[in-house]
Steps between C-alpha positions, in 0.01 A plus 500: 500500500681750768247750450203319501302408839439103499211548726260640205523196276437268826208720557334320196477191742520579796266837635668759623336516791610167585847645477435812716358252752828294522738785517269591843498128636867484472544824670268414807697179481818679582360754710351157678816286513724760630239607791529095585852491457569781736265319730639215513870573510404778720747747332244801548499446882855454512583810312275694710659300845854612398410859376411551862800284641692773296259819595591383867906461413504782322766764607332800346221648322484445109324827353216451229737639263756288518287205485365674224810482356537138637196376296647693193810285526337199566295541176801628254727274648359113598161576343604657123892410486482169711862628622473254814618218189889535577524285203515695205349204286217416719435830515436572158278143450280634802486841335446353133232273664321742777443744192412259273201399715377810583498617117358108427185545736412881491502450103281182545268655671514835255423296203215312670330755617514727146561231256500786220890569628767445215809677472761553806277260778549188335863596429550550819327184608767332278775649639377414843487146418816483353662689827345231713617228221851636552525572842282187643718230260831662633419475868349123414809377305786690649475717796269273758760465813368093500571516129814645499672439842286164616556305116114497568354410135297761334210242449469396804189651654363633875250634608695834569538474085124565468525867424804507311346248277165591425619873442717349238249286330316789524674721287639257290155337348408890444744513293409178312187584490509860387745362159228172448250808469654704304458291210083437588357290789548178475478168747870550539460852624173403750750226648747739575243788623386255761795399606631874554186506685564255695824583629393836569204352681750284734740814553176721622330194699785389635650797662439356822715223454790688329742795580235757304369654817877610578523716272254736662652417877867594383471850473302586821770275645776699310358819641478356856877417472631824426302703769622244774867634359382828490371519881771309633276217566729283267256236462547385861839394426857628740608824479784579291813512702810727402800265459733786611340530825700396780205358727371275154832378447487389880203344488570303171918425535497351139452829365875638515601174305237424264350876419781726583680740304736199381307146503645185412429404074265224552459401101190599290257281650180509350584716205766270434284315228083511408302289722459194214542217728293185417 
């Protein structure tokens, strides 16, 4: 069952054409729904607006190589090791589940468009599912701050949920459907095709109304962060003052007491206990 591609048996019934043709709506669909997105939330004109609030702020010249370099971090770091998660638990669900997807689709679309493919592919597709399974259900159940801070139940629904759930019902009724099959198509395996379908219809439709389209905003965003740190522009925020300094400590007298070399214990505050407060 691992090693063999769904997609050929379903070929039988439905062309593979047909297929091929949905893979390409659903991508103009997200290519679509992000464009509107954008547009209407205006994030690509504020990105561009602030990249020149910062060019303007900035306090010296950032050389192509170093935002060479920049772009390099950006990629291994937020992009490929989501290290921005402080969290060491939501960081691996994102991880589990970002990878999961991308092996999920590219696979999908590999063993649509060469339904001869057996072997590592489908195994791969597998895994990918069960890395979104895995990651997506621990986020859902356990790590969502309304979930676990807010006593928020985990069936209770918003729109926000819509990508989180259709992604899940996504991968989950390929599953279901890929173990129905491996024992022949039956009506019990064409119910759960469809509704894999479905879900993964509402996930690629419905990007404009869900957080999809953030995914490909974040990095550029990322990026745009750490050359604002890098040219002194700081994101249009103060300047960093020196504690120690004499003319700081005069123009902010609460320094001495509260940030000196010998400040007052003031208890653990908010480490004193995880934020689960219903």
């Amino acid at each position: 069952m691992l090693t063999t591609n769904p997609f050929a048996e379903m070929s039988a019934y439905i062309p593979a054409e047909v297929m091929q043709a949905y893979i390409v709506i659903m991508v103009l669909f997200v290519i679509g729904g992000t464009m509107l997105d954008m547009i209407h939330k205006k994030s690509a004109k504020y990105f561009f607006e602030n990249a020149k609030k910062a060019e303007k702020a900035a306090k010296r010249t950032v050389s192509g190589g170093e935002k060479t370099s920049l772009a390099i971090q950006t990629v291994t770091n937020e992009v490929l090791t989501s290290s921005e998660f402080k969290n060491p638990k939501r960081r691996i669900s994102h991880i589990l589940t970002m990878y999961g997807f991308i092996l999920f689709v590219v696979t999908t679309a590999i063993m649509i468009f060469s339904d001869a493919v057996s072997g590592i592919v489908p195994l791969l597709w597998h895994i990918g599912a069960l890395m979104l399974c895995v990651g997506g259900y621990w986020f859902w159940f356990a790590i969502r701050v309304d979930v676990n801070s807010e006593g928020k139940k985990w069936y209770q629904l918003d729109r926000a949920d819509l990508f989180i759930v259709s992604l899940l019902m996504m991968c989950t009724w390929a599953l279901i459907w890929s173990v129905l099959q491996s024992n022949g198509v039956s009506a019990w395996s064409q119910l759960a095709f469809m509704l894999f379908i479905l879900a993964s219809t509402v996930l690629f439709v419905g990007v404009y109304f869900s957080k999809f389209a953030h995914m490909f905003f974040k990095p550029a965003a990322a990026y745009q962060k750490k050359l604002t740190r890098a040219d002194g522009s700081n994101e249009n925020l103060p300047a960093d003052y020196d504690l120690t300094d004499p003319a700081t400590q005069a123009k902010f007298p609460d320094i001495p007491e509260y940030m000196g070399d010998n400040p007052p214990y003031m208890g653990l505050g908010i480490k004193r206990e995880s934020p689960n407060h219903y």
